[in-house]
C-alpha positions as CSV (number, residue, x, y, z in Angstrom):
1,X,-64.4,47.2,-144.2
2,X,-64.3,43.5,-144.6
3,X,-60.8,43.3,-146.0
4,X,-59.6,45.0,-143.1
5,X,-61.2,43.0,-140.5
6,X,-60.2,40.3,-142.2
7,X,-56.6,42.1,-142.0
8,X,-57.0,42.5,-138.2
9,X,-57.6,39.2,-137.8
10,X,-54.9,37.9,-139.6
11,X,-52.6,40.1,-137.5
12,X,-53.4,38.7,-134.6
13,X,-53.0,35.1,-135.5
14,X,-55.7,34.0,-137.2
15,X,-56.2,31.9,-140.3
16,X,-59.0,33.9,-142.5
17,X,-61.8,32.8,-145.0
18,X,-63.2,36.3,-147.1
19,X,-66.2,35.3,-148.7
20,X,-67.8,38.0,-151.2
21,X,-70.3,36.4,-154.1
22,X,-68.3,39.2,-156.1
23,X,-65.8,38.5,-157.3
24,X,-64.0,41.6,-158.4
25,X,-65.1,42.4,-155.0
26,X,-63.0,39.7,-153.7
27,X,-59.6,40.9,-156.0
28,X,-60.1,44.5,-154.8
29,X,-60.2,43.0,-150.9
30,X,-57.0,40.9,-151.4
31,X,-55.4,43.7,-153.5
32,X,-55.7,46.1,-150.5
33,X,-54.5,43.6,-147.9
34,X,-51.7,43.3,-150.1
35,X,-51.1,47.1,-150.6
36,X,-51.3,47.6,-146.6
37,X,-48.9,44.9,-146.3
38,X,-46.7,46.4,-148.3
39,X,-47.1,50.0,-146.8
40,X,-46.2,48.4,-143.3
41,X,-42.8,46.5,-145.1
42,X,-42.0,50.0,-146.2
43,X,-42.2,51.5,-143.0
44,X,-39.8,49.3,-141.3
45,X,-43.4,47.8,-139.5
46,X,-42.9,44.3,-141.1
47,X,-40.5,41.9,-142.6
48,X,-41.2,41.0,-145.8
49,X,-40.9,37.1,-145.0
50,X,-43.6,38.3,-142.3
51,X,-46.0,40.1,-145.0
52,X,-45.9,36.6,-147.4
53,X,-46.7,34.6,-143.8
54,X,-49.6,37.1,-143.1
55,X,-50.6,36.9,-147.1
56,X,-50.8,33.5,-146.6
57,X,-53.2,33.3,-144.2
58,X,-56.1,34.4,-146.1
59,X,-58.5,32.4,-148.6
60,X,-60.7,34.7,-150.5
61,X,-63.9,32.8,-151.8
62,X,-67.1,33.3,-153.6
63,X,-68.5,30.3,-152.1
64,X,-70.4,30.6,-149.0
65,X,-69.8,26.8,-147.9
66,X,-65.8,28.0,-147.5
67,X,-66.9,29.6,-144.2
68,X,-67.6,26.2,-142.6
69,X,-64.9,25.8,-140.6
70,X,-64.8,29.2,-139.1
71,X,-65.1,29.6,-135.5
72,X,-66.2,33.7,-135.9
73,X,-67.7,34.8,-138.8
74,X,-68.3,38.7,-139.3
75,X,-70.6,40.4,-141.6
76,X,-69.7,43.6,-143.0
77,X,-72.0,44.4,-146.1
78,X,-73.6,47.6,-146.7
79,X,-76.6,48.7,-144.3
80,X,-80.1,46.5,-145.2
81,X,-81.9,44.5,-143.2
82,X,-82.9,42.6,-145.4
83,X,-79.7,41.7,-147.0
84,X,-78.0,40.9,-143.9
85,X,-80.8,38.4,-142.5
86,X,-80.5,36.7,-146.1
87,X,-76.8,36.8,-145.8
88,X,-76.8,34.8,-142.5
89,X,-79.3,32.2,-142.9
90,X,-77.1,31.0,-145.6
91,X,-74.0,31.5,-143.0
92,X,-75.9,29.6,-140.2
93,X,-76.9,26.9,-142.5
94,X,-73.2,25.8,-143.1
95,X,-71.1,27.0,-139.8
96,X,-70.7,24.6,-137.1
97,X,-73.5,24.9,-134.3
98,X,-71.0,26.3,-132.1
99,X,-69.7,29.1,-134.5
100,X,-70.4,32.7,-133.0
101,X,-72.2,35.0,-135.6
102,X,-71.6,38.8,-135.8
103,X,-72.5,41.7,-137.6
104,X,-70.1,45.1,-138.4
105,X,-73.2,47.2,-138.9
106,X,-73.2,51.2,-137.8
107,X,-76.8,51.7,-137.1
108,X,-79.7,48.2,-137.3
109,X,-80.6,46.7,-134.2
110,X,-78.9,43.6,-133.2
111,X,-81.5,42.0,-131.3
112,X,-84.1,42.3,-134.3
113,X,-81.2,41.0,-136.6
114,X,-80.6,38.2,-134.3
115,X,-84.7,37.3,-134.6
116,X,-84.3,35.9,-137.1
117,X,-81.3,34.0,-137.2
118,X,-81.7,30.0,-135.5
119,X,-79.3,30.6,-133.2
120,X,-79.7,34.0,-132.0
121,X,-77.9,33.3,-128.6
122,X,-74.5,33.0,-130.9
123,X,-74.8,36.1,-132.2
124,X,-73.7,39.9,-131.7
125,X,-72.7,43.0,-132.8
126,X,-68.4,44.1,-133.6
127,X,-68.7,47.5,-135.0
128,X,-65.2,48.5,-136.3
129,X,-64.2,51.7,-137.5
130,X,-62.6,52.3,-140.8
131,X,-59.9,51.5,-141.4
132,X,-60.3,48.9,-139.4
133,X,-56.6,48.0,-139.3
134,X,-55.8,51.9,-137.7
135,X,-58.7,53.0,-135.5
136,X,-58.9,51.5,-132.4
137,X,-62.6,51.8,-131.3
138,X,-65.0,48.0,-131.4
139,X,-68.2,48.5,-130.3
140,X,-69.4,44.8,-128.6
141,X,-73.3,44.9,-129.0
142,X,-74.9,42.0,-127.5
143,X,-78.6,41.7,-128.3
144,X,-81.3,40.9,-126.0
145,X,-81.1,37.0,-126.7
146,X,-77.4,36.8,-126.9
147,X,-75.8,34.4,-124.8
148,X,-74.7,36.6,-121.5
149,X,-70.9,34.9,-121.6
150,X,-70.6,35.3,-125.4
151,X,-69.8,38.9,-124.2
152,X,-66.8,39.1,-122.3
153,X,-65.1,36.4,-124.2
154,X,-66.1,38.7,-127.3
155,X,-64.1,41.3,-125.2
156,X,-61.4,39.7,-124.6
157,X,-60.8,38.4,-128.3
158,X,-61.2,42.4,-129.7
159,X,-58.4,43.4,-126.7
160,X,-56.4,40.8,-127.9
161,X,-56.4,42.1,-131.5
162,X,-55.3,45.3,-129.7
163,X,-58.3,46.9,-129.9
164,X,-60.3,49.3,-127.2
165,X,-63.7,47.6,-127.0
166,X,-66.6,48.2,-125.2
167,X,-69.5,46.4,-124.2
168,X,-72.7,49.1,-125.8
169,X,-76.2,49.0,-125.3
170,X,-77.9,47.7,-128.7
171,X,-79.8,51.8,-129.4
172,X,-80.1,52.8,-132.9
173,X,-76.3,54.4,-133.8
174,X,-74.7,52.3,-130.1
175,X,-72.3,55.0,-129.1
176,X,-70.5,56.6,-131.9
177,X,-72.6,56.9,-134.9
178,X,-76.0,58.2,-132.5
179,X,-73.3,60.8,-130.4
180,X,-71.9,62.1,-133.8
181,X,-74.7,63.1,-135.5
182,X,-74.9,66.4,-134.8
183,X,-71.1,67.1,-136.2
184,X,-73.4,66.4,-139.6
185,X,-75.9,68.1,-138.7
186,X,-75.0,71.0,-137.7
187,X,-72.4,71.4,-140.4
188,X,-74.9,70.6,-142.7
189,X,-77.6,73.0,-141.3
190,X,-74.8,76.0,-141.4
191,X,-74.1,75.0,-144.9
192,X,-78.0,75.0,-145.9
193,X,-78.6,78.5,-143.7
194,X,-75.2,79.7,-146.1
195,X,-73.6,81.2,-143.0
196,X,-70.1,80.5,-145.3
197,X,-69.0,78.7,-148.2
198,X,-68.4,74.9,-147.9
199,X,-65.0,75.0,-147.9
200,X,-64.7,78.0,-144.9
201,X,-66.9,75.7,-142.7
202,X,-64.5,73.3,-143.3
203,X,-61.8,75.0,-142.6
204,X,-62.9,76.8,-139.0
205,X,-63.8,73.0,-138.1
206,X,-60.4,71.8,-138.3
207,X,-58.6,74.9,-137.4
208,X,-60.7,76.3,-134.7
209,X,-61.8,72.9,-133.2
210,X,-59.2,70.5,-134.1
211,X,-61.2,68.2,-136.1
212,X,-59.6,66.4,-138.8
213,X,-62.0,67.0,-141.4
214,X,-64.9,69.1,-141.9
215,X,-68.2,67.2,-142.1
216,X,-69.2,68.7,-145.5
217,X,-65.7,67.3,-147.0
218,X,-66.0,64.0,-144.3
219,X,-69.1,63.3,-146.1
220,X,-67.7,63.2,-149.3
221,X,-65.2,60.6,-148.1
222,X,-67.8,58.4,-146.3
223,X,-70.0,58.5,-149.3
224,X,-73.4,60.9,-149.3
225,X,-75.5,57.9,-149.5
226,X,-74.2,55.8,-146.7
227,X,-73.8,59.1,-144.5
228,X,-77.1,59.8,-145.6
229,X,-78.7,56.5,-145.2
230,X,-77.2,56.4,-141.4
231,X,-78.6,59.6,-140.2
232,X,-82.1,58.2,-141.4
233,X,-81.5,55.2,-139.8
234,X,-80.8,56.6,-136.1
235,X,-83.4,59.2,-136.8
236,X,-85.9,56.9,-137.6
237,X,-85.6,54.3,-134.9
238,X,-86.1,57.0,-132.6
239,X,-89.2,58.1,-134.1
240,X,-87.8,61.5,-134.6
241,X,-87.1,61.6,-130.7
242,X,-83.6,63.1,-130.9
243,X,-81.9,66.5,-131.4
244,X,-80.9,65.9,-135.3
245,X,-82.2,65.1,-137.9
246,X,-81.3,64.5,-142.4
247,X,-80.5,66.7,-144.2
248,X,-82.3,68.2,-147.0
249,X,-79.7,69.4,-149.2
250,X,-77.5,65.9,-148.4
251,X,-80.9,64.3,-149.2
252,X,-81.1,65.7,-152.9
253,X,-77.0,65.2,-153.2
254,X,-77.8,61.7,-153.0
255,X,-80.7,62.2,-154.9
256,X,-78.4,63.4,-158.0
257,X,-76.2,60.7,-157.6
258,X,-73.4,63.1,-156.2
259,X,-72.1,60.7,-153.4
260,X,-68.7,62.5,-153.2
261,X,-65.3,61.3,-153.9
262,X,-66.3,57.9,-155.3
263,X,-68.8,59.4,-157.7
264,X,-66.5,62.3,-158.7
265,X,-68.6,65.1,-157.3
266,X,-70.6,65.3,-154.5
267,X,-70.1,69.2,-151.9
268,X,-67.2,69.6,-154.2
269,X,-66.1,68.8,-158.0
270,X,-63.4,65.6,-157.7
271,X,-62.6,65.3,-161.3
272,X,-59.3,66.0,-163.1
273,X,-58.2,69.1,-163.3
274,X,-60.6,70.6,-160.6
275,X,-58.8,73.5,-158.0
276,X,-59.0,72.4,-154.0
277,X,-61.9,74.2,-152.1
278,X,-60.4,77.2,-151.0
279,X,-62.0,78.9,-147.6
280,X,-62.8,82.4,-148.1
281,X,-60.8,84.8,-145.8
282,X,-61.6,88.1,-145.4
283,X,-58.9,91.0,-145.7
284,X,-57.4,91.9,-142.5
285,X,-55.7,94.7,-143.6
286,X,-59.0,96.6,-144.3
287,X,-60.1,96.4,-140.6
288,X,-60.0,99.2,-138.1
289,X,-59.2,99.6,-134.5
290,X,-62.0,100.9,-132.3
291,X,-62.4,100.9,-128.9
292,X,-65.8,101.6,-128.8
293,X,-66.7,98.1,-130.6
294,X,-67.2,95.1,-127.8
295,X,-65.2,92.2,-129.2
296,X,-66.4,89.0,-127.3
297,X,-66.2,85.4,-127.0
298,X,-69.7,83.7,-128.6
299,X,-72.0,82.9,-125.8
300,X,-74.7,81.7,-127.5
301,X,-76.0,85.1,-128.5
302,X,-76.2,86.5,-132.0
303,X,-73.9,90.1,-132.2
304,X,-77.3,91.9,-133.1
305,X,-78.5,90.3,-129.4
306,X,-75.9,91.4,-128.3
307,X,-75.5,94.3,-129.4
308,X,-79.0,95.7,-128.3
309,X,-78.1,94.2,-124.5
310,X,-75.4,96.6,-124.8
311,X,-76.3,99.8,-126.9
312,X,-72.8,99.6,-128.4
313,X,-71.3,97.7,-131.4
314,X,-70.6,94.0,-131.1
315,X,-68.0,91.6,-132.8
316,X,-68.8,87.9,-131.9
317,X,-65.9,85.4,-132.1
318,X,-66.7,81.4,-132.7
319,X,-65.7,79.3,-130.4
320,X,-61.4,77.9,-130.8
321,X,-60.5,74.6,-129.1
322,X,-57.4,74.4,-130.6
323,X,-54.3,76.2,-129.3
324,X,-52.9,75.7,-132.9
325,X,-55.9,77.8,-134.7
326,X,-54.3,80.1,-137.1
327,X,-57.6,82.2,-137.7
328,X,-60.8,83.7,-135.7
329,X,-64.4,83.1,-137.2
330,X,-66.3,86.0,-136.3
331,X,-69.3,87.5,-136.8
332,X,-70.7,91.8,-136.5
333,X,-73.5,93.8,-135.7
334,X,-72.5,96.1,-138.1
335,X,-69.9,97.6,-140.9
336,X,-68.3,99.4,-137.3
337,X,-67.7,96.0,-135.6
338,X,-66.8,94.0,-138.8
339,X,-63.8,96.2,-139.5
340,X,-63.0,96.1,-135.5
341,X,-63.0,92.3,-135.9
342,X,-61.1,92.3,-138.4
343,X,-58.3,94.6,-136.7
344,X,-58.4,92.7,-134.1
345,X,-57.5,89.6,-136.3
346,X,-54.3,91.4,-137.8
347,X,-53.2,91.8,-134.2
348,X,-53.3,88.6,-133.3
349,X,-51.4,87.7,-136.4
350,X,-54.6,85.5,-137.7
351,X,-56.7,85.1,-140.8
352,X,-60.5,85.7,-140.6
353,X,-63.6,84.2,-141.4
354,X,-66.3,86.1,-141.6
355,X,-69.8,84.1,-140.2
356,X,-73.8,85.0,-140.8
357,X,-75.1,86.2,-137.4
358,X,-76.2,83.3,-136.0
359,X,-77.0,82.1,-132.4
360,X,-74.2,79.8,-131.3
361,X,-72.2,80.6,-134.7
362,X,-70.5,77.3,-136.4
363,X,-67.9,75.7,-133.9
364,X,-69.7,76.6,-130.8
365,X,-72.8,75.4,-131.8
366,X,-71.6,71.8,-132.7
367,X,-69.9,71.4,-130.0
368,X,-72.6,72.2,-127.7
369,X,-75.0,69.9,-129.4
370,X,-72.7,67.2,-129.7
371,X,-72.6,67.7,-126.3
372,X,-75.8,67.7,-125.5
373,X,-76.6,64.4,-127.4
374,X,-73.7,62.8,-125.6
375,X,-75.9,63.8,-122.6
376,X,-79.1,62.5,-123.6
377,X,-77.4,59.1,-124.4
378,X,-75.6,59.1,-120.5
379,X,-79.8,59.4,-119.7
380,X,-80.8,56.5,-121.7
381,X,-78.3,54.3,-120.4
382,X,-76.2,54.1,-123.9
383,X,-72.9,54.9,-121.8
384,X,-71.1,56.4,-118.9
385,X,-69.2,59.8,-119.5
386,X,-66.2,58.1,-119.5
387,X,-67.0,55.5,-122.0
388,X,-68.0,57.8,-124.5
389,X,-65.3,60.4,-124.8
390,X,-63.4,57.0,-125.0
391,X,-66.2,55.8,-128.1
392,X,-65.4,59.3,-129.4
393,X,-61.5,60.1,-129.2
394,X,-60.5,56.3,-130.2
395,X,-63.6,55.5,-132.9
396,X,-64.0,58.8,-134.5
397,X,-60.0,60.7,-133.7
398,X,-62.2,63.6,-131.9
399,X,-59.5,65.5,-130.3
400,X,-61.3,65.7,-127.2
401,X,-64.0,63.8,-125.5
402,X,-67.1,65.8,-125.0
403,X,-67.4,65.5,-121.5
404,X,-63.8,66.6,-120.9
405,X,-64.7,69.8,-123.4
406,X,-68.1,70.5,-121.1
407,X,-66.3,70.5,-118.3
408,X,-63.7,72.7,-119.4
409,X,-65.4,75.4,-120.9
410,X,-68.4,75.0,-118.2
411,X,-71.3,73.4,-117.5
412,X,-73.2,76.7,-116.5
413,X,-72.0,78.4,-119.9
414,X,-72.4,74.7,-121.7
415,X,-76.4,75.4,-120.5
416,X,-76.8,79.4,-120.5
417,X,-75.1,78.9,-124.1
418,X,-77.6,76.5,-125.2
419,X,-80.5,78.6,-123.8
420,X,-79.5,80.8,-125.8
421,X,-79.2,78.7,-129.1
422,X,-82.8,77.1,-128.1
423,X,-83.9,80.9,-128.1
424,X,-82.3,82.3,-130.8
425,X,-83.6,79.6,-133.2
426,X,-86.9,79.1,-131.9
427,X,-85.5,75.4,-131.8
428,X,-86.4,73.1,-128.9
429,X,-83.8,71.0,-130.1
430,X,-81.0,72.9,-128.9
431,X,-82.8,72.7,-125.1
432,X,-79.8,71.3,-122.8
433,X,-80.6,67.8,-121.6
434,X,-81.8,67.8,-118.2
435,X,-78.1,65.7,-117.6
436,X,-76.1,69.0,-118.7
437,X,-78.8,70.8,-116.4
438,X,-78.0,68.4,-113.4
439,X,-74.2,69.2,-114.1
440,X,-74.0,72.4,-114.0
441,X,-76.2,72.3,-110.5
C-alpha cells in the first residue's frame, strides 16, 4: 500500500521520500513501482523517458529523519495502535511544525490516534484502496481535533491526484470497510452452515451477483489475518452493536497460519501443482419437467416454508443481479422439486447449483444485509445514500450501489424478505433497520 501511494503521488507531481526501517521492505516497494512503471510503458500509458522522470522522483530510505522536508507524510503500516502512535512520534519529532500528518488505516479511530500525537490538529485520516494506483475511492477522515480547514484542502489535493474522495465520519470501518462486512460474513456463515462447497459460493457470487470475487477466495487474497483482524476491529468498537460479526472458522484459519495466497494455503491449497477450485454443478440433464412443482424467485422463505404455505412442491431460486449469469442457484423441498429445478435450468440453457434450504439462500441474503448495514450507517450519520453506493462502487468495484439495488428490487420485498430471514434464523440480526422500514413506507 505504501509503494503505491507513494506511486500516486509521484504521478501527480510530487517529489517522494518512502521510508520503511526494512529494508528488503524498501527494494520490494521500489521494485513494484518499477514493475507498474513498466506495465504502463507497455500499454502505450507512458513514455519511457516519462517512466525514468517518474523513477526519479522517489527516495527510498530507512532513515526516518529523510522525511523532514515533507510537506504530507502518510502512514500505511499494518493495523496496531500501538505501532502507529510509535511510528509518528518519531515522524512528528522531525517534520516541520507545519507538515500535515495522516494515517492509511482501514478500521482505528483517528481521533484516538491523533491523542496522542503533539500536534493533533495536523493530522487525519486518507484511506486508499489497494491498489492504490487503480481504485479510485479516498476516504478523508478528519478526527475530532483536526484542524476544520485541513479538510477541504485535504480534498482538494486527493481530487487532484484524480481520485474520488470523501469527507467520512471517523466510526470504526468509516464507510467501506464497516458497510462490507457482511459480504464476509455472510459468505463466511454459508460456508460454516456448508450450504455448498467453497468454490460453488464463489462462483454464484460472481455469476449471479456480479461480484468480482467471492469472499471466501477475496479473503485469501487480502490475507486471513488482516481480513480477520478488521472484522474484529469494527466489531469490537461497536461493542458487538452491529449486524456481523468474526468468523469462527476464519478465526482458526488464521489460527493455523493458513492466511491464503501468501502463505500457500488458506480456503484453498495454492501450492504447485494444486487443480483451481472447481464449483460443483449439478446435472441438468437428470431433471424433470413438472407442472405441479412451484418454481419461485427466493423471498426470504426457505422451499420447506414455502412449500407448507402452499401444500404443493417448491423450487426456490437465489437471487441473480447480473444479466450475464450463466447459472441459477436453487434450492427444493423435495426429490419432486429438485429435479423440476433442474429442468427448468436446462431450459433456460444454464448450469445449476444446488443450495441447503436456507432462509434468504446465498446471494439474496448478502445482499440484503449489506443492505441493511448500509442502512444502519445512513442512521448513524456515517453517510448519505448517495455517498455510499459512491464508497462502495469506486472503493470496493461493487457493481452496484446498495441503495440503487434496494430500490430496484423494492423496499417492501427488501423488508418482508428480511422478515423473513430474521424469522427463519431466529436471528435478530437480520431485522431491517428502521431506515429500510422508513423506505419502504
Amino acid at each position: 500500500m505504501g509503494a503505491g501511494i507513494a506511486q500516486v503521488a509521484a504521478q501527480a507531481g510530487h517529489t517522494v521520500v518512502v521510508f520503511d526501517t526494512h529494508e528488503p521492505a524498501l527494494a520490494r516497494g521500489e521494485a513494484l513501482v518499477g514493475k507498474n512503471l513498466q506495465r504502463q510503458v507497455e500499454r502505450g500509458q507512458l513514455s519511457a523517458d516519462r517512466a525514468a522522470a517518474l523513477a526519479a522522483r522517489f527516495r527510498w530510505s530507512p532513515k526516518v529523519s529523510d522525511l523532514s522536508s515533507c510537506g504530507l507524510v502518510i502512514e500505511a503500516i499494518f493495523e496496531n495502535f500501538d505501532a502507529k502512535t510509535a511510528l509518528f512520534a518519531e515522524v512528528e519529532a522531525v517534520v516541520a511544525p507545519g507538515a500535515v500528518l495522516a494515517s492509511n488505516t482501514s478500521s482505528l479511530s483517528i481521533t484516538a490516534l491523533g491523542s496522542r500525537l503533539a500536534r493533533p490538529a495536523q493530522f487525519l485520516g486518507l484511506h486508499f484502496f489497494n491498489p492504490a494506483p487503480v481504485m479510485k475511492l479516498i476516504e478523508v477522515v478528519p478526527g475530532l481535533d483536526t484542524d476544520p480547514a485541513l479538510t477541504p484542502a485535504a480534498l482538494a489535493l486527493m481530487k487532484s491526484w484524480g481520485k474520488i474522495a470523501l469527507t467520512v465520519k471517523d466510526t470504526p470501518g468509516f464507510i467501506v470497510n464497516r458497510v462490507a462486512r457482511p459480504y464476509y460474513s455472510e459468505g463466511w456463515r454459508a460456508y460454516e452452515e456448508g450450504v455448498a462447497s467453497a468454490a460453488s459460493l464463489d462462483f454464484v457470487y460472481r455469476d449471479l451477483a456480479g461480484f468480482r470475487m467471492g469472499p471466501l477466495e477475496l479473503g485469501d487474497t487480502i490475507g486471513h489475518d488482516i481480513n480477520f483482524m478488521s472484522a474484529r476491529s469494527v466489531y469490537e468498537a461497536y461493542f458487538g452493536r452491529t449486524r456481523f460479526a468474526p468468523s469462527v472458522l476464519q478465526g482458526q484459519l488464521v489460527a493455523a497460519g493458513k492466511l491464503g495466497r501468501k502463505s500457500g494455503s488458506g480456503v484453498y491449497v495454492y501450492a504447485p501443482g494444486a487443480e483451481a477450485p472447481a464449483p460443483a454443478f449439478t446435472d441438468t440433464a437428470t431433471g424433470r419437467a413438472d407442472s405441479s412443482v412451484l418454481i419461485q424467485p427466493s423471498d426470504g422463505r426457505t422451499a420447506a416454508e414455502v412449500a407448507a404455505a402452499n401444500g404443493r412442491s417448491v423450487a426456490v431460486l437465489d437471487h441473480s443481479a447480473n444479466p450475464a449469469a450463466t447459472a441459477i442457484a436453487f434450492a427444493a423441498s423435495d426429490d419432486k422439486a429438485r429435479a423440476a429445478a433442474l429442468a427448468y435450468a436446462a431450459a433456460e440453457g444454464k448450469k445449476a447449483v444446488e443450495l441447503a434450504d436456507r432462509p434468504g439462500l446465498v446471494v439474496l441474503r448478502t445482499l440484503l444485509q449489506l443492505t441493511n448495514g448500509a442502512a444502519d450507517a445512513v442512521r448513524d450519520g456515517v453517510g448519505a445514500p448517495e455517498a455510499i453506493d459512491l464508497a462502495m462502487r469506486n472503493g470496493v468495484n461493487y457493481p452496484f450501489g446498495l441503495f440503487d439495488w434496494g430500490a430496484g428490487y423494492g423496499w417492501t420485498k427488501v423488508v418482508e424478505a428480511l422478515e423473513a430471514v430474521a424469522r427463519g434464523t431466529g436471528d435478530a440480526m437480520y431485522a431491517p433497520s428502521e431506515v429500510l422500514r422508513k423506505l419502504a413506507t
